[in-house]
Every structure is written in C-alpha cells, then in structure tokens.
Kinemage of the C-alpha trace (Angstrom):
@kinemage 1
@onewidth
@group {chain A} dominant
@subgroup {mainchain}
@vectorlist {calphas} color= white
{ca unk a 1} P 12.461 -6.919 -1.266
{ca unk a 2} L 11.094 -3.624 -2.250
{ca unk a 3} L 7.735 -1.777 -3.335
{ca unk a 4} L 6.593 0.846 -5.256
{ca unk a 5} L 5.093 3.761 -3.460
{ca unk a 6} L 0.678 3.896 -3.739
{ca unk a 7} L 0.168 7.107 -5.041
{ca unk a 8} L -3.598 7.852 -4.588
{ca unk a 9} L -6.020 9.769 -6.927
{ca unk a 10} L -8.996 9.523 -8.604
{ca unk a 11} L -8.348 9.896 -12.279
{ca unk a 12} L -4.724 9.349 -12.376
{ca unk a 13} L -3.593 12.655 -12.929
{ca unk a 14} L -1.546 13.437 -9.735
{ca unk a 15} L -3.481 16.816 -9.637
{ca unk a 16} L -6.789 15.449 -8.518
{ca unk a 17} L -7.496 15.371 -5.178
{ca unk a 18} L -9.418 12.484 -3.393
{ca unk a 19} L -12.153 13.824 -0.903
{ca unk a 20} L -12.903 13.197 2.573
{ca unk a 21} L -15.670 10.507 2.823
{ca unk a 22} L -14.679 9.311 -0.690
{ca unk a 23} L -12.594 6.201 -1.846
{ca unk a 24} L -9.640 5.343 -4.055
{ca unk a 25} L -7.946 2.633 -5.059
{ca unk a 26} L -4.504 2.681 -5.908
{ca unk a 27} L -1.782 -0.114 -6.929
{ca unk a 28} L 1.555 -1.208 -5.517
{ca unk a 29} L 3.864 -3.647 -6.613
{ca unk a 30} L 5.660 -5.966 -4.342
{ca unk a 31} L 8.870 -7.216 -5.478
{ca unk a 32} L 11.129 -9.996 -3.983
{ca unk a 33} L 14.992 -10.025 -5.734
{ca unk a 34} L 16.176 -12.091 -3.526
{ca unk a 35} L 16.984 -16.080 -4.288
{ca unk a 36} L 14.771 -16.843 -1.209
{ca unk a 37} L 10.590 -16.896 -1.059
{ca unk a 38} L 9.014 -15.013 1.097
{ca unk a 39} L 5.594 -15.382 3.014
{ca unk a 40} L 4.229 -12.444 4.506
{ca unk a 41} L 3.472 -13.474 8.439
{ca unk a 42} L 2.494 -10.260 9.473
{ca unk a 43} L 1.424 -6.384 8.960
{ca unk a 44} L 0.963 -3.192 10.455
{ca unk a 45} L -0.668 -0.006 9.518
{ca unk a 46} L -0.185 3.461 10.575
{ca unk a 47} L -3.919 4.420 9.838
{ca unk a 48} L -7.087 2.632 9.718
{ca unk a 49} L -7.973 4.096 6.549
{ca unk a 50} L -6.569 2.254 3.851
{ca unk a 51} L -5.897 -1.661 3.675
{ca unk a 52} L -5.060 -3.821 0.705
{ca unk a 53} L -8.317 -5.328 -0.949
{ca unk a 54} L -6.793 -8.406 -0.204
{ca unk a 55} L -5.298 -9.612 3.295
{ca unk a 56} L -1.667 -9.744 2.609
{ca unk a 57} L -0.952 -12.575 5.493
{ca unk a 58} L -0.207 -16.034 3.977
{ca unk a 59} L 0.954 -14.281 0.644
{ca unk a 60} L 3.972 -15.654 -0.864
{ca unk a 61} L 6.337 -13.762 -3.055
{ca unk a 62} L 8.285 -16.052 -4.968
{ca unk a 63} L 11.788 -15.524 -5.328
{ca unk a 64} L 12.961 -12.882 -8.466
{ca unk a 65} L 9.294 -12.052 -8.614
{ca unk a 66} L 6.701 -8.992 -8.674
{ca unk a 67} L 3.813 -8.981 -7.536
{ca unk a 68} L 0.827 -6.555 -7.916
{ca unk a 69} L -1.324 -6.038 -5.322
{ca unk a 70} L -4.790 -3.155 -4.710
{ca unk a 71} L -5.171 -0.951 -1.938
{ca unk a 72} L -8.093 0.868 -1.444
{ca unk a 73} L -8.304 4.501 0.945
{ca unk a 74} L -10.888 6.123 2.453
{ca unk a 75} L -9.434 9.312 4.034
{ca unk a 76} L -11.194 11.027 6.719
{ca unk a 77} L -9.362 14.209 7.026
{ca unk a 78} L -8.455 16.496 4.132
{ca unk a 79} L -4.950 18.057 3.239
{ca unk a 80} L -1.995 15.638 2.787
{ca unk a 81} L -1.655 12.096 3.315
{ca unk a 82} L 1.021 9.876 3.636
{ca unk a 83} L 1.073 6.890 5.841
{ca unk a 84} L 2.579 3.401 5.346
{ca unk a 85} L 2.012 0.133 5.830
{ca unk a 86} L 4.882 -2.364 7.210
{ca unk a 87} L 4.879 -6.004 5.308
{ca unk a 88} L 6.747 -8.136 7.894
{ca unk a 89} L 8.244 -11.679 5.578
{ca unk a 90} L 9.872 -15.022 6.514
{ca unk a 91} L 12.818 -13.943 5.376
{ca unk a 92} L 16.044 -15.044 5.975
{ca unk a 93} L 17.504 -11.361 5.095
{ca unk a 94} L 14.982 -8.938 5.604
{ca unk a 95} L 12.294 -8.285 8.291
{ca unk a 96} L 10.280 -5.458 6.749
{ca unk a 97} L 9.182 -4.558 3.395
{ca unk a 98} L 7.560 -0.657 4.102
{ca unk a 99} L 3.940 0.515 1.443
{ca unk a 100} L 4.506 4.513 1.552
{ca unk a 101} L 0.632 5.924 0.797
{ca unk a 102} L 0.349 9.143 -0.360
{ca unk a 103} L -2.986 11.435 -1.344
{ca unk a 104} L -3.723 15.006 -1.546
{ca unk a 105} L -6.969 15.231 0.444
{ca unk a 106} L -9.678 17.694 -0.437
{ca unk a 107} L -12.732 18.504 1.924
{ca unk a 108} L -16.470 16.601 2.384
{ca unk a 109} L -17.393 14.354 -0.621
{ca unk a 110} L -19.894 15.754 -2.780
C-alpha cells in the first residue's frame, strides 16, 4: 500500500504560501497493490492541524485499487510544514500506510 505525498498550497503553484490562520485543502491518493483488501482500523496524527475531510476509519481499499481522498490544513505557525499522518490497515502484510503533509507557511492571514 502506498500514498502520494499532500502537498499544500493555495493556488497550486508550489510557490504560494498558505498563511497562518488560513486553510487549504490538498489531495492524496491512497493506493492498495496488494491482492488483499484493506480496512483502515485506525490513525494517528502528528499535529492537530490537518485531518482528512472525511474520517478515514471503516474505509476500505479494495485490492489493486486507488483511492482519492481530501485533507484539509489549518496551520498555526508559519515557516515550513511537514507532518504525517499514519493509516494503520487490516492487513495481512502491512501495518502502516504513512500521509507526508507538506506547506510553506507564511505569517497572520490577511
């Protein structure tokens, strides 16, 4: 199982800067190659300020499938960001599937 990193801005271009006391949303994909299904049972996050738009427990990824799922961040310190959140499946050969989140900070919202 793997996934695509969330690399957050506001306009797409990676030169933007989010600001503190703003939001983003971003997009990962979630993919399961494996022959097996997976249901996600649990997850843990390094920060409290991003979370998928969605809760993630009791998702299934079917096996050979991709699956797109929304994050959205609201940072509350500037500079860079990167934090992760750990995806723990069901599955018979793999016990953590890692979402790497990364931003570029700016100060205050206007």
């Amino acid at each position: 199982m793997t996934s695509t990193p969330a690399n957050v801005n506001r306009s797409g271009d990676q030169r933007t800067p989010l600001a503190v006391g703003g939001s983003a949303s971003a997009v990962v994909e979630l993919r399961n190659r494996s022959a097996f299904p997976a249901r996600i049972v649990g997850v843990a996050r390094s920060c409290r300020c991003f979370d998928f738009r969605e809760d993630p427990v009791s998702l299934v990824l079917p096996a050979h499938a991709r699956i797109t799922r929304a994050l959205v961040i609201r940072p509350r310190r500037s500079g860079p960001l990167h934090q992760r959140i750990d995806l723990f499946p069901d599955h018979p050969e793999q016990f953590r599937l890692a979402v790497n989140v990364r931003a570029f900070v700016k100060g205050e919202a206007k």
